[in-house]
N, C-alpha and C positions, 0 to 999 in steps of 0.2 A: 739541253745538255747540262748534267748536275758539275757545276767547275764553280769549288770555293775560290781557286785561285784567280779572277778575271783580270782583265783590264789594270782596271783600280786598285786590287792588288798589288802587282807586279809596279803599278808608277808607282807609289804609296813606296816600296821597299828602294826604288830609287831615289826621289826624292829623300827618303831620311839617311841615303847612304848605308841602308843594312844590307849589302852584298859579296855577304863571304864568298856567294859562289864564285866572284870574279877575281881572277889569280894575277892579274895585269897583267899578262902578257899568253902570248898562243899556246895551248896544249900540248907538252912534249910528244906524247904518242900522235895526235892527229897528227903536229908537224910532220913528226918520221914519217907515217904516212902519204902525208902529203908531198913529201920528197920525193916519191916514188912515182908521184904521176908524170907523163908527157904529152899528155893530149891537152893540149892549149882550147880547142874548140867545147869541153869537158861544159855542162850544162850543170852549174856545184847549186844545191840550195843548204843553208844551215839554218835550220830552225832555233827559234829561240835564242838568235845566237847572240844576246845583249851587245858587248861591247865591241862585237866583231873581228879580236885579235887573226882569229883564223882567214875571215872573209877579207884584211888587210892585206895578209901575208902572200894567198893566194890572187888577191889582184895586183900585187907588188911583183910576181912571178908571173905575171901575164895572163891569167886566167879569167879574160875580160865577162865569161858568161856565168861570172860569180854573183848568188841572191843571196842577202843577208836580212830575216825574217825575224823580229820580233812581235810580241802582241801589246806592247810599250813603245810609245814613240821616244821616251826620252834615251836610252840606248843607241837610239839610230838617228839623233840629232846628234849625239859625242864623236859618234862614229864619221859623219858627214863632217863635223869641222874638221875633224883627222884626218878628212879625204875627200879632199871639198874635188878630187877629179875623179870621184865614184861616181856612177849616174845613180839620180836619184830616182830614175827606174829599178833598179834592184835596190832599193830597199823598200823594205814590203812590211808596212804595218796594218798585222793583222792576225788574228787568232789562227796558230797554225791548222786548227781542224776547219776554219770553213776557206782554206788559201787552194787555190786548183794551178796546175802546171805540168811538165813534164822536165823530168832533172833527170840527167847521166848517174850522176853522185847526191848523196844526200848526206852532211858529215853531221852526228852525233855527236853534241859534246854535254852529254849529263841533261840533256833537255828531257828525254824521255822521266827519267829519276825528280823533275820537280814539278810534272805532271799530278795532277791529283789521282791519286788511285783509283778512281773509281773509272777514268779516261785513259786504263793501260789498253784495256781490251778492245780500245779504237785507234791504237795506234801503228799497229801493224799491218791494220789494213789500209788505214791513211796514207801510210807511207808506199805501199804496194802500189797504188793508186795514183803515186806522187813521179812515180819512176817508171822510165824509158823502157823499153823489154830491155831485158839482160843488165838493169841500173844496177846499180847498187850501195848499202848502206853503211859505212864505216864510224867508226869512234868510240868514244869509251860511254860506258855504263856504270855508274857505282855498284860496289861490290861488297855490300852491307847486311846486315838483316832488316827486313822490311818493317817501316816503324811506324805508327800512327802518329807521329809529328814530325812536320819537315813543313814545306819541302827543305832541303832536297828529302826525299825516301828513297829506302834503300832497294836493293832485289838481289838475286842471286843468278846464278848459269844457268841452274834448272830452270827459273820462273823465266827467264830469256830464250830459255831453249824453243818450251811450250808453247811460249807464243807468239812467236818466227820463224817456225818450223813449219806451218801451216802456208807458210807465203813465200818462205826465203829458202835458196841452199846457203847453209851455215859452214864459211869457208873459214872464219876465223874468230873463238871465243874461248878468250886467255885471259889470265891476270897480265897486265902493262906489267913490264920490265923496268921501263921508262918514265914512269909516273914522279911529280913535283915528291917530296918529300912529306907533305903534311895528307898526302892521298896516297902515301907507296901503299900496296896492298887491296886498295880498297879500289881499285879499279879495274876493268875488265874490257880489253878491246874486242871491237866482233868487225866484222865484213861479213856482208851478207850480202848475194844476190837475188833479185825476183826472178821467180818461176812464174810460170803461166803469161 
């Protein structure tokens, strides 16, 4: 699998502390989202999800069958002293394309966006694959023009439409209302269920 981004990559950008992507604190639109659920038994995975603010907030709210997945272990060391009564069963280091499971929910937060582009067109099936029948995929996407340096890189609603349209019914794919301030605009929430 051609992936500039590995491993070594991703520690390398922790260890020197270059991580704009990380806002310190949970994603306004996921949160809303995440308001909304009541199924406590809900089977959540979040890929790539570094620092885990979301996967905290959701186990702070009861949602014991929460997986927090990076492909860096140092993210899910920060995260374990922060929640040293998380099981260290859920958290899962490992490249999200070779991780296997079945998840209700799968929350989105800009992972797909620092993906190397050449790994967009394994993700929708990955993630089909990743989910329950009738799962489904929530969060935000950057909402940029697609750029030959990143990550993060950017996409659009069309380039998202095309290639989750083939896997998903596409319930919801909008600009955030809700988005931090240094991302207003530039983000786009979806919800998607699997078909088939």
């Amino acid at each position: 699998m051609d992936n500039r981004f590995d491993e070594s990559f991703w520690t390398s950008r922790w260890v020197e502390g270059s991580t704009g992507w990380d806002i310190g604190s949970s994603s306004t639109p996921l949160i809303t989202y995440c308001e909304g659920l009541d199924d406590l038994t809900l089977r959540i995975l979040i890929p790539g999800g570094g620092n885990g603010y979301e996967a905290e907030y959701l186990w702070d709210r009861g949602f014991k069958n929460t997986v927090l997945l990076d492909i860096s272990s140092i993210p899910l060391d920060h995260f374990q002293k922060r929640n040293p009564d998380f099981p260290s069963k859920n958290l899962i280091h490992v490249d999200f394309f070779a991780h296997s499971g079945e998840y209700d929910l799968i929350l989105e937060q800009t992972f797909f966006c620092a993906l190397d582009p050449n790994l967009r067109a394994q993700y929708a099936p990955k993630i089909h694959d990743l989910l329950a029948p009738s799962g489904k995929l929530a969060g935000v996407l950057f909402q940029f023009p697609l750029t030959e340096v990143g990550p993060p890189f950017g996409g659009s609603a069309d380039e998202y439409r095309e290639r989750f349209e083939p896997y998903f019914e596409l319930l919801h794919l909008e600009t955030c209302a809700n988005s931090i301030a240094p991302r207003a605009g530039r983000e786009l929430f979806i919800e998607l269920q699997k078909m088939g």
